[in-house]
C-alpha positions, 0 to 999 in steps of 0.5 A: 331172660327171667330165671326161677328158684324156689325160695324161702325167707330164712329170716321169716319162720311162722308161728307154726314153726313153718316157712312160707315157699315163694317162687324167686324171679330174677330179671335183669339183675333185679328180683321179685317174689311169687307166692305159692300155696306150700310151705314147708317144715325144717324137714324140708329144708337143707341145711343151707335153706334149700327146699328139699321136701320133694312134693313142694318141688314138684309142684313148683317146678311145674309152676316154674315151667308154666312162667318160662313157658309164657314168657317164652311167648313174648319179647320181655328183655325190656320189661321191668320186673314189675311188669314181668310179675304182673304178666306171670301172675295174672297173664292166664288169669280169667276176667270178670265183665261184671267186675270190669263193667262196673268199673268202666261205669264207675269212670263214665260217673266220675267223668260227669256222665251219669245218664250215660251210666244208667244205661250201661248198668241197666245193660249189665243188670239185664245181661246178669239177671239173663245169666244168672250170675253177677259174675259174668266172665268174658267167656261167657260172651260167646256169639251165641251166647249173645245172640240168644240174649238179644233175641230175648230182647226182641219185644223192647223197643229200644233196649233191643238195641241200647242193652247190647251196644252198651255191653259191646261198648264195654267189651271194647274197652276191656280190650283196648286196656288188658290185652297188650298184643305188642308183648303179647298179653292177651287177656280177653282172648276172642272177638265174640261181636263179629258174628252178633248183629244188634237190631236197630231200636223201634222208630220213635212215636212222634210226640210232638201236638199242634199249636190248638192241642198246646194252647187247650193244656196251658189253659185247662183248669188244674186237677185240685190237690192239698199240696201247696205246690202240687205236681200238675202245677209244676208240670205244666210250669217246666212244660212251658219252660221247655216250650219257651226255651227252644225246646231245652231239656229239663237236665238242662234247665235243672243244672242252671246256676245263677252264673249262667242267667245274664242279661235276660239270656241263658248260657248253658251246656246241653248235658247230653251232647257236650262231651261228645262236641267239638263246641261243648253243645254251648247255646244261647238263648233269650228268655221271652217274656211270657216266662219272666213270672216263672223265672221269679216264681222258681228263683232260688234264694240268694245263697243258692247257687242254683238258678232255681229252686227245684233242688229243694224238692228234687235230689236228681235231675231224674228225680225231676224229670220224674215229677215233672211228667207225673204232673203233666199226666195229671192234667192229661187225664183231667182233660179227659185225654186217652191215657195212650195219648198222653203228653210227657216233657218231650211232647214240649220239645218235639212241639217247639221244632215241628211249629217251628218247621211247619208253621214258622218257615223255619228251614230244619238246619234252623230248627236243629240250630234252635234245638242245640243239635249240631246239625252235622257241622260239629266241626264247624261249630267247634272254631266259630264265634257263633250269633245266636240271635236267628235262634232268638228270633225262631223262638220268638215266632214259636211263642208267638204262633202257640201263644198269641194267635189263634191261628190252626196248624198247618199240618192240621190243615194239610192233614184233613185235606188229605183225609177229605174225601174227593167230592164232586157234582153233575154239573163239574167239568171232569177229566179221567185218564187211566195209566198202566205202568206210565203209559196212559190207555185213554182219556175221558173228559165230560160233564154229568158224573156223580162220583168217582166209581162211575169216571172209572167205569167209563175208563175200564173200556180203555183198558186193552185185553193184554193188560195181565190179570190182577195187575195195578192200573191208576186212575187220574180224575181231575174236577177241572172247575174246582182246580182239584186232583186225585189218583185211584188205583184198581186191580185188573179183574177186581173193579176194573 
């Protein structure tokens, strides 16, 4: 058990003529000092160096019984002395979430994860500026608390639920690291997340456009610019990167190094996914030749590590991205394209697998191989030596598709299908049955129809009195000539 004197260095007077008090801990037979607020003249003092000055020894005893108090709350025989000093000088000490957030973002950085760590401090900037201060304590982070912060979020569509994940994420840390409930050391002192529920962002608009919309960009003239390498240029030469790529991200394509380009294949390391993958997020893919003339026109020189030349221009992978999607929006806007619709880099990579599911057979395990997801087999892919050829193949067949043919989109076709109105005439063989819950109440089959409303009004006789009121019944009408169906519903009492 520790055990507590007040002290003073006899040896160390100040200039003042005074003597600085320390609490002297002794454990174990070894010894550390706490230093006090107080000092004390020789007045103060006994002859044998003793502090006698009776308000210093108030207040330091009641300091004494504090640190007796908490160690008497944890088993410490088998601290060192070092850790029984660090538990009594900071065990009640509050701490700073702001302090301690950017530190866990400082690590997130230094361990390569550096979009990760945007959005962490983008999360304690909101939770700051929400606040007031750039000292958020954790006491501060009641459930309440919290609450009321998420629901200012309510009209984001993704930080609603990006800001407070990252904030919890951080909060778990802190946990895990301060607090030590094997010798009791609970330095963040209560769970505020079990009574916060996070919403889930807003789906995602899907970005992806059909083979026509694709071949109409990559063929429309550039806005004309001063610049001898403008931004639409670039643009739509790193769109086309993307899409030729199987859909690879433009962090990606700006962190190749030369080593990584061998053979007319590209090795890489998908930035976002490879720390959290049993196989690193590697892929493979073979550069088709419709994009050799830009391989060499954004080549690096010789003493450039880099594969290509876009860290001349651009400091971050950010930076890039940027640029990349202003260039893209310039040509949006010169093809006269709605602002609401326009394309960004992702339009790119969406594209590459809806082509390839929709148009090219692709099955989605194939796409999600070709897009370097993992798929769910994150493990599996962890031990094997994989082939990435199928990839190369479905990649081939996406190029082809957009590029070499003027083949329309499959969806399109489905699509105006269903937007196609069901047409018929007199002179078609048509086929009526209404259904109420399953159950069909009659059947109509004749010629001399001209359109859907008059087979419903033929089948409404069918239709028995006990059927409630403003209940839903459906109407199969099939053109038996034409091969063609299509179902009607209509309210009992509101048309039928």
């Amino acid at each position: 058990m520790a055990t507590f004197k007040v002290w003073v260095d006899p040896r160390k007077q100040r200039r003042d003529g005074l003597w600085q008090v320390y609490i002297r801990v002794t454990h174990n037979r070894k010894i550390g000092l706490i230093r006090t607020d107080k000092v004390v003249s020789r007045a103060g003092l006994s002859p044998k160096m003793e502090v006698i000055d009776p308000v210093v020894t108030l207040a330091c005893s009641k300091r004494i019984v504090e640190y007796a108090d908490a160690l008497n709350r944890v088993e410490a025989e088998y601290w060192t002395i070092h850790e029984v000093m660090e538990y009594l000088k900071r065990g009640d000490e509050e701490v700073c979430f702001s302090d301690y957030a950017r530190l866990h973002i400082k690590r997130l950085i230094n361990n390569g994860q550096e979009r990760s760590a945007k959005n962490y401090k983008l999360a304690l900037q909101h939770l700051e500026r929400y606040i007031g201060t750039t000292k958020v304590m954790f006491s501060m982070l009641t459930s309440s608390m919290l609450n009321n912060w998420i629901d200012s979020l309510e009209r984001t569509a993704r930080a609603k639920e990006m800001y407070p994940v990252c904030v919890r994420q951080v909060w778990r840390a802190a946990y895990r690291e301060l607090n030590d409930e094997e010798r009791g050391v609970i330095r963040v002192k209560f769970n505020p997340w079990l009574k916060v529920k996070i919403p889930q962002a807003d789906t995602a608009k899907k970005r992806a456009i059909t083979p026509e919309a694709c071949r109409r960009f990559f063929s429309a003239p550039l806005p004309e610019s001063r610049f001898v390498s403008p931004l639409p240029e670039l643009g739509r030469d790193v769109a086309m990167m993307v899409l030729c790529l199987g859909g690879m991200n433009t962090v990606d394509i700006y962190n190749l190094r030369k080593e990584d380009y061998r053979d007319g294949i590209i090795h890489y390391r998908r930035a976002k996914t490879m720390r959290s993958r049993a196989d690193g997020a590697y892929m493979e893919m073979r550069v088709p030749p419709i994009l050799l003339p830009l391989m060499e026109k954004y080549r690096s020189q010789d003493d450039d590590p880099w594969l290509f030349m876009f860290h001349r221009r651009h400091t971050t992978s950010d930076s890039f991205s940027a640029n990349v999607n202003i260039g893209i929006r310039r040509i949006c806007k010169s093809m006269g394209i709605a602002k609401e619709d326009w394309y960004c880099v992702y339009t790119f990579r969406h594209t590459w697998g809806t082509v390839a599911q929709n148009d090219c057979g692709a099955s989605i395990a194939e796409v999600a191989f070709g897009m370097n997801h993992s798929a769910g087999h994150q493990v599996t892919r962890g031990y094997l030596k994989l082939n990435f050829e199928p990839a190369w193949r479905l990649n081939e067949k996406v190029v082809e598709m957009i590029f070499f043919t003027d083949r329309a989109s499959r969806r399109d076709d489905q699509e105006s299908q269903e937007r196609a109105p069901f047409r018929f005439r007199a002179k078609h063989l048509m086929r009526g049955i209404v259904f109420f819950r399953g159950r069909a109440l009659g059947k109509v089959e004749d010629i001399g129809f001209n359109n859907v409303q008059e087979v419903i009004e033929t089948l409404v006789p069918f239709i028995p009195d006990d059927v409630p009121p403003r209940s839903m019944l459906q109407f199969r009408i099939e053109n038996i000539d034409k091969g063609e169906t299509a179902v009607y519903e209509r309210m009992r009492g509101k048309g039928c």
